[in-house]
C-alpha positions as CSV (number, residue, x, y, z in Angstrom):
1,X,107.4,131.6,61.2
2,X,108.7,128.4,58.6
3,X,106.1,126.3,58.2
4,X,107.6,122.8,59.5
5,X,105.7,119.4,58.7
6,X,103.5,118.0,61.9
7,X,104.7,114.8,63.1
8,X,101.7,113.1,61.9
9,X,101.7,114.7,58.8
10,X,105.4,113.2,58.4
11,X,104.3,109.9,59.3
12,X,102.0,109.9,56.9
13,X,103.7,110.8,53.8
14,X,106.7,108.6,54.9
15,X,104.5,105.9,55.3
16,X,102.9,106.7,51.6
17,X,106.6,106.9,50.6
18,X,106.9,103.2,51.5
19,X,103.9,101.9,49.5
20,X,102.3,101.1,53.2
21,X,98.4,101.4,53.8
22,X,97.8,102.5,57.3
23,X,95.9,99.0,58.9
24,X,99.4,97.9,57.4
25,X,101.9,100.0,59.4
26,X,99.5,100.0,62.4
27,X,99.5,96.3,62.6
28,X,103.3,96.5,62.1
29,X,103.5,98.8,65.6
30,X,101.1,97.0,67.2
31,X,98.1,99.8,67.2
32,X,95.0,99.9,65.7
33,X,94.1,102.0,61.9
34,X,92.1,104.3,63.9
35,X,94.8,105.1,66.3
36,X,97.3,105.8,63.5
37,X,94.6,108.0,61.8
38,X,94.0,109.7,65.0
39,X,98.0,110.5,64.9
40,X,98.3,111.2,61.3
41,X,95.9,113.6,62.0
42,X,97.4,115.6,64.9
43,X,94.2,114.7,66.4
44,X,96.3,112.6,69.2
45,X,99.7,112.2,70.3
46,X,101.6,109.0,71.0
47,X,101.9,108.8,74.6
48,X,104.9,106.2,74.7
49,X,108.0,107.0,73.3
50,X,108.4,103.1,72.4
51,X,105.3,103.7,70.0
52,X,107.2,106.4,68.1
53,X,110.5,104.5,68.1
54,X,108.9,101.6,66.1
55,X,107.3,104.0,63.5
56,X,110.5,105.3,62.9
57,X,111.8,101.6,62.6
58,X,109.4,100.0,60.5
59,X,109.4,104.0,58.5
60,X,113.4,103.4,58.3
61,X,114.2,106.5,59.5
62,X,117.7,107.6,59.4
63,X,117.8,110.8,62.0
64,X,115.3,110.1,64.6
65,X,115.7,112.8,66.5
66,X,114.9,115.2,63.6
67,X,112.1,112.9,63.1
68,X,110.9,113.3,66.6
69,X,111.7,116.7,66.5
70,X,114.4,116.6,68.9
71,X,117.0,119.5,68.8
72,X,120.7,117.8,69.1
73,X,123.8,119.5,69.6
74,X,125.2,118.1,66.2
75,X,125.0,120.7,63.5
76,X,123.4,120.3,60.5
77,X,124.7,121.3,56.8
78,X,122.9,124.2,54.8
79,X,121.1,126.8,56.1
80,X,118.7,126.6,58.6
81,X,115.4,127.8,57.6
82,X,114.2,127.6,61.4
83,X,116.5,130.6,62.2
84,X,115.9,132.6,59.1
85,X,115.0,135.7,61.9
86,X,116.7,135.1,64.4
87,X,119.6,137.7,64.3
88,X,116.9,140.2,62.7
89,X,115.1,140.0,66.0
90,X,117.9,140.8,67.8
91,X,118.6,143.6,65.6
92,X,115.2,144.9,65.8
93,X,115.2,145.1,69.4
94,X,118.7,146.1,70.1
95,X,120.3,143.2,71.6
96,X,123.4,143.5,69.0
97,X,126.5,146.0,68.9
98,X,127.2,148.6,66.3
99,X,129.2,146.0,64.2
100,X,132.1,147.1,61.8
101,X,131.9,149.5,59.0
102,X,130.2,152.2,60.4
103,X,126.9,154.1,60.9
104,X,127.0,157.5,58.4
105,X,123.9,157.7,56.2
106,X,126.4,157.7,52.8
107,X,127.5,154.0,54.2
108,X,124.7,152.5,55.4
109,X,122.6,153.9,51.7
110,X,125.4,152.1,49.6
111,X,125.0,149.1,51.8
112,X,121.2,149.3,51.9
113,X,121.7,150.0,48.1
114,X,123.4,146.1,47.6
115,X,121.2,144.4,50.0
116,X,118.2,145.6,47.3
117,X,120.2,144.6,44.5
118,X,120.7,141.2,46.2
119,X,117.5,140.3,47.3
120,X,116.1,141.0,44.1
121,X,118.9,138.7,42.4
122,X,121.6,137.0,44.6
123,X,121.6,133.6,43.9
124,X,121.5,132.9,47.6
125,X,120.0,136.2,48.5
126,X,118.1,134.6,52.0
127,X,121.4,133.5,53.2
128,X,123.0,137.4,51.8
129,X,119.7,139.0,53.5
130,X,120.2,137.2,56.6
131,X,124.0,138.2,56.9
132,X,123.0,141.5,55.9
133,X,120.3,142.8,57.6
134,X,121.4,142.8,61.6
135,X,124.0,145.5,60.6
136,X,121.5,147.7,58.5
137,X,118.8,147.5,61.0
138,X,121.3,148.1,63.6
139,X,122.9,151.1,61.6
140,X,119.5,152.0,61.1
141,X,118.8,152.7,64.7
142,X,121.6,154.4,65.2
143,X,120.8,156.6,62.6
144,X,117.6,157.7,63.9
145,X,118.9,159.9,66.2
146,X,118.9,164.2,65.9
147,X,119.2,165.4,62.6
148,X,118.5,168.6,60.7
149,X,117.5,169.8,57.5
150,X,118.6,167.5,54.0
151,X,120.7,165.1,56.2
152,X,117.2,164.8,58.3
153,X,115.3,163.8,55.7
154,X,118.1,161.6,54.2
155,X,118.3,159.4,57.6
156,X,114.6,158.7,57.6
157,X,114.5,157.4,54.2
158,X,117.6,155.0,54.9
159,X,115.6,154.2,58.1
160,X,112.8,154.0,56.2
161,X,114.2,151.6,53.1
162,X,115.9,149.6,55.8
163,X,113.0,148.4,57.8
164,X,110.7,147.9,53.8
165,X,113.2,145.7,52.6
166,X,113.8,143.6,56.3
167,X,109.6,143.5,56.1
168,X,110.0,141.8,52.5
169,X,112.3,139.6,53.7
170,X,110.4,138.4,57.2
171,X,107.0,138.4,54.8
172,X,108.6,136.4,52.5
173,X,110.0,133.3,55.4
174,X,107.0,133.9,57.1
175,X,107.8,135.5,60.1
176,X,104.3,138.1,59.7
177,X,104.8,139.2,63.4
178,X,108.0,140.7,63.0
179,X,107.5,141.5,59.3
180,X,104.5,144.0,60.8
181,X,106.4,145.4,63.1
182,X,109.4,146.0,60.9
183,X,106.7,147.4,58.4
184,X,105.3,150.0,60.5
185,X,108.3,151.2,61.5
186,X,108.9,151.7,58.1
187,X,105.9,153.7,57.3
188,X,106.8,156.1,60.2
189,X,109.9,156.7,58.9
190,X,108.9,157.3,55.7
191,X,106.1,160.1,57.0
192,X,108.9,162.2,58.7
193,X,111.0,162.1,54.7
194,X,108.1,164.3,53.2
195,X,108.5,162.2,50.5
196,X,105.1,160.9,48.8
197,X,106.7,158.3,46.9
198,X,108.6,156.8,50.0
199,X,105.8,157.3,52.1
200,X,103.4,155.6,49.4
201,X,106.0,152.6,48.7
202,X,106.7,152.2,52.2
203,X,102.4,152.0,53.2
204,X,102.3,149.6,50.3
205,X,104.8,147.2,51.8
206,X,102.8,147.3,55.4
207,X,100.0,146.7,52.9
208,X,101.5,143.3,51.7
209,X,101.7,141.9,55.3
210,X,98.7,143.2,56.2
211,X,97.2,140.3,53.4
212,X,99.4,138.1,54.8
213,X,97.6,138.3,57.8
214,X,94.1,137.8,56.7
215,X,93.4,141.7,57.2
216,X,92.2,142.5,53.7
217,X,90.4,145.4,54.5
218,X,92.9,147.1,56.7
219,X,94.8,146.2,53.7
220,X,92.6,147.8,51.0
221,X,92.0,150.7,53.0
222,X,96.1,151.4,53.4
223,X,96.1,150.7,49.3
224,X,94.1,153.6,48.6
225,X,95.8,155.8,51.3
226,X,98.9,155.2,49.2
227,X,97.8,155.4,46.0
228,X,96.1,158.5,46.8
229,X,99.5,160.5,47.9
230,X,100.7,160.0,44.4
231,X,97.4,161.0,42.4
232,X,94.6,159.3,41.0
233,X,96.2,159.0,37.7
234,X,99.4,157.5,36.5
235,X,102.1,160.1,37.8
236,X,104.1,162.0,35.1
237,X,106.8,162.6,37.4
238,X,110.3,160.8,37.9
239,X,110.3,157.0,37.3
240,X,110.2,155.8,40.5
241,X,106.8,157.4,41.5
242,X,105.4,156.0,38.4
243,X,106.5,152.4,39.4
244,X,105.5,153.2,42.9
245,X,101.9,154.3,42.3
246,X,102.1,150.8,39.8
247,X,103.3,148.6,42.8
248,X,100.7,149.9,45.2
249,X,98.0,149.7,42.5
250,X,99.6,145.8,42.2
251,X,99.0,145.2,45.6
252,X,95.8,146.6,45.6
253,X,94.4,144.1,42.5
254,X,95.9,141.0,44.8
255,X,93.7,142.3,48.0
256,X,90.6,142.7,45.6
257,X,91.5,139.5,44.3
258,X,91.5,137.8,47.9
259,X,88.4,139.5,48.9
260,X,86.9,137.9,45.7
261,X,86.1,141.2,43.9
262,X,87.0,139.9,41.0
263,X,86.0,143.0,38.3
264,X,88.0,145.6,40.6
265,X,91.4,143.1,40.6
266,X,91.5,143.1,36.7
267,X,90.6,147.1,36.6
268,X,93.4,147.7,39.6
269,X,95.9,145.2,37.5
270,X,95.1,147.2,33.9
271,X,96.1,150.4,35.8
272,X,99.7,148.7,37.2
273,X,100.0,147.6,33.5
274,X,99.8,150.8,32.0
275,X,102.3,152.4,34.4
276,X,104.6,149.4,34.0
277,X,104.3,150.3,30.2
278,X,106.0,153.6,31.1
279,X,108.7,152.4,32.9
280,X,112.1,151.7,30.5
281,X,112.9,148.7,32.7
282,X,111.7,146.6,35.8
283,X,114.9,148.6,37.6
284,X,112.5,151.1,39.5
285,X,111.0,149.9,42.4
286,X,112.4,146.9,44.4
287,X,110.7,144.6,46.9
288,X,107.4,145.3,46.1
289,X,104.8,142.6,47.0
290,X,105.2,140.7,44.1
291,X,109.2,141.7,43.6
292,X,110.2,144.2,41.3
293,X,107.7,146.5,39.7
294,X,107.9,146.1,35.7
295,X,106.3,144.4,33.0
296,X,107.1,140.8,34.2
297,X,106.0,141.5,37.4
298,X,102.6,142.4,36.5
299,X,102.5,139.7,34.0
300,X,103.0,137.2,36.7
301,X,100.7,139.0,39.6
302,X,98.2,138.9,36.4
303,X,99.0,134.9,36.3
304,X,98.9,134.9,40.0
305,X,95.8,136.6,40.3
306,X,93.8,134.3,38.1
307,X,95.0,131.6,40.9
308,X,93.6,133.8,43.7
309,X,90.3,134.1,41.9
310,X,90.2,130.1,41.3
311,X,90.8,130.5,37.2
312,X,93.6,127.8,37.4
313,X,92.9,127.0,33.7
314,X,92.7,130.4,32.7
315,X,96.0,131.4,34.9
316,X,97.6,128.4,32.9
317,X,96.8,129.5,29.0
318,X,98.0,133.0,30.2
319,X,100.9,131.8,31.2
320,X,101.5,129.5,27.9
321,X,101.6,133.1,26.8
322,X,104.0,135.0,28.2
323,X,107.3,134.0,28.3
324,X,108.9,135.0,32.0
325,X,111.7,132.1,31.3
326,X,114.2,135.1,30.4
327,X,112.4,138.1,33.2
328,X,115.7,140.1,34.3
329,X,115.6,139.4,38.0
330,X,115.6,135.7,39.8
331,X,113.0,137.0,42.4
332,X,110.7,137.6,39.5
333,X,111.7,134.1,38.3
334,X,111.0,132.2,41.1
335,X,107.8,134.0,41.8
336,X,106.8,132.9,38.2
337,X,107.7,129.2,38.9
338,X,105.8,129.5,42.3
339,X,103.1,131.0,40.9
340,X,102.8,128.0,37.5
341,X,103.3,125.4,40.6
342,X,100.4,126.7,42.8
343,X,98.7,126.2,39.4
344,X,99.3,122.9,38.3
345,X,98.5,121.5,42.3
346,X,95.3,123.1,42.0
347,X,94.7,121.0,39.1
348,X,95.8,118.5,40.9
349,X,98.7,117.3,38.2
350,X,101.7,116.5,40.2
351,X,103.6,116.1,37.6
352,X,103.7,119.9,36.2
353,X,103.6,121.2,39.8
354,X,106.9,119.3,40.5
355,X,108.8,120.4,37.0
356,X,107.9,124.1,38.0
357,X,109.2,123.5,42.0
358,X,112.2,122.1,40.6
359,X,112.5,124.9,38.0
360,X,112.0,127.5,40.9
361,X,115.4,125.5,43.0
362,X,117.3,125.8,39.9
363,X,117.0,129.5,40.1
364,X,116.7,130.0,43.3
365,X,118.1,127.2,45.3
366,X,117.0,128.4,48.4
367,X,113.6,129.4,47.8
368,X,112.7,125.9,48.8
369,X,114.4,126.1,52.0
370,X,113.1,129.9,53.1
371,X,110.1,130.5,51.1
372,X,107.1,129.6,52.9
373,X,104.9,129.7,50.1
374,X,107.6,127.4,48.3
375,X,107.5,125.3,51.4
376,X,103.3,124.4,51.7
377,X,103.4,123.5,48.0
378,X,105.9,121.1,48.7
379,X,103.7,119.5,51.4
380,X,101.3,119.6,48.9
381,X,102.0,117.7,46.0
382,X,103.5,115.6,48.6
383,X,100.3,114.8,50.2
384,X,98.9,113.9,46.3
385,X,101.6,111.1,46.0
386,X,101.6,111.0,42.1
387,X,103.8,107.4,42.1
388,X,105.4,109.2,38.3
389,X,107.0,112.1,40.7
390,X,107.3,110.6,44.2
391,X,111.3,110.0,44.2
392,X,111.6,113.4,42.6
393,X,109.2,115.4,45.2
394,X,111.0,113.6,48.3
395,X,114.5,114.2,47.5
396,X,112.7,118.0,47.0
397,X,111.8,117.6,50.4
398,X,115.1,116.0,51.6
399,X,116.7,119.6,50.5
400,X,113.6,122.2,51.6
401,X,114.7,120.2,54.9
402,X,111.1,119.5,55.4
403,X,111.5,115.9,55.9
């Protein structure tokens, strides 16, 4: 699910905010340094509420009850990154109607067909997805019923398409259970289309949560599988099984990367390059791991993978080198800005990793809200309290809602 800050770890970065040490807000509570360490820490919870009241005093806290982490009744402006899956969940387990607009396969592909184009480039596209994807997955189910023949097969790729892109989009908030779920429903849609490069695309999204989880060799092991249906070679077939076999290759370099097999992620990465190099536009294959498949994608999984392997310097001259600025799509964009953030933090210069943050809001404003991965590196550079980009990083915060 969203990451949310602990209530320690608020206290202490609103406490750092203030310019107080912590023997000096303890004494001003009345409770000892070690106590407020102990609480800081999430090692201990205040037992009185009249202890956290006069933190959030001597704090000046303006909504206490967010602070506390008490729900009220008032609602609150902006979307809510808490209920990013929500109405998806319902979806998935049939608690919602049929909606408007109806279920033929010709409707729900033109629908499905947006909701790609969207998440890929809306300039709100978690706040589109959310709206969107209840009806599709519910369309979805109802199209799984008896079919025969071409309209057969043509359900189960919509089915199939549907349930990879609502996987990206529960990956991406962090909601892995559901994302798994929604992934392997995928994958056994796909295997009933007879399609390789469905079936392959679809396995290579299940892969992507499957890292997300920490289960790197189920992960590898579904990689291969995948890349294996379309040949061991670059495919010479129609564009989208080139930029398939390119996105599952992708994939594969960032699990070799995670599992520290360093020689096999740049070999697996040189292999998605050349097919990318065959490929007239990043237009081919949406929603892959690291979004579109295309040139700038593997440019900034190449970035991202130096990251992975702990080459922050190296990840940084390569990316003084390639100019994503201008890439086609904003999910490859923000991914880029991400990606030059996680960076910079590593390196521990607050400054840089707050420009590329803020860069990364400017083209995606809500990526700070949704994105988990957005979302930790806000928490952070907070926790490094550079005093140059402290007012910038909190009013950040203020509007990822983390705080």
């Amino acid at each position: 699910m969203i990451s949310e800050l602990t209530l320690g770890r608020k206290i202490e970065l609103m406490r750092r905010r203030r310019g107080l040490s912590r023997q000096a807000l303890a004494a001003l509570v009345g409770y000892s340094a070690e106590w407020l360490r102990q609480v800081e820490k999430d090692q201990r919870r205040p037992d009185k509420l009249s202890a956290l009241l006069r933190v959030a005093d001597v704090l000046r806290v303006d909504d206490v009850a967010s602070f506390l982490g008490v729900t009220t009744a008032t609602p609150t402006a902006g979307p809510d990154p808490r209920t990013a899956s929500a109405a998806i969940r319902k979806a998935l387990f049939g608690m919602t109607g049929p909606g408007d607009g109806g279920t033929e396969q010709a409707t729900v592909t033109d629908q499905l067909r947006t909701a790609w184009s969207d998440w890929r480039d809306a300039r709100w596209r978690y706040s589109v997805l959310q709206h969107r994807l209840p009806w599709l997955l519910t369309a979805a189910s109802a199209l799984a019923g008896p079919a025969t023949g071409r309209d057969a097969v043509a359900q189960h790729r919509a089915v199939a398409e549907v349930h990879r892109l609502a996987a990206a989009f529960l990956s991406q908030v962090n909601d892995l259970p559901l994302a798994l779920l929604t992934a392997e429903r995928a994958v056994a849609s796909a295997a009933q289309t007879g399609d390789p490069a469905v079936h392959a695309a679809c396995e290579g999204g299940l892969a992507a949560v499957l890292l997300r989880l920490g289960r790197i060799q189920e992960s590898a092991d579904l990689c291969r599988t995948a890349a294996g249906r379309l040949g061991t070679d670059t495919p010479s077939g129609p564009r989208s099984a080139v930029a398939t076999w390119g996105a599952v290759h992708l994939t594969a370099a960032t699990v070799s990367a995670a599992a520290g097999e360093q020689l096999t992620a740049y070999e697996l990465l040189d292999r998605a390059r050349a097919a990318a190099a065959r490929l007239p536009s990043e237009d081919t294959v949406p929603g892959c791991s690291c979004g579109d498949f295309g040139r700038a994608a593997v440019d900034v999984q190449g970035i991202c993978l130096e990251v992975i392997l702990g080459h922050t310097r190296r990840a940084l001259r390569t990316a003084a080198r390639v100019d994503l600025a201008e890439a086609e799509f904003r999910s490859t964009r923000s991914r880029y800005y991400l990606t030059l953030a996680r960076a910079h933090a590593r390196q521990r210069d607050a400054a840089a990793a707050t420009f590329a943050l803020l860069r990364t809001e400017r083209v995606s404003p809500e990526e700070v809200v949704f994105n988990s991965e957005a979302r930790d590196l806000i928490q952070l550079v907070l926790r490094q309290d550079d005093a140059t980009v402290r007012h910038e990083m909190w009013r950040l915060a203020e509007r990822a809602r983390l705080v």
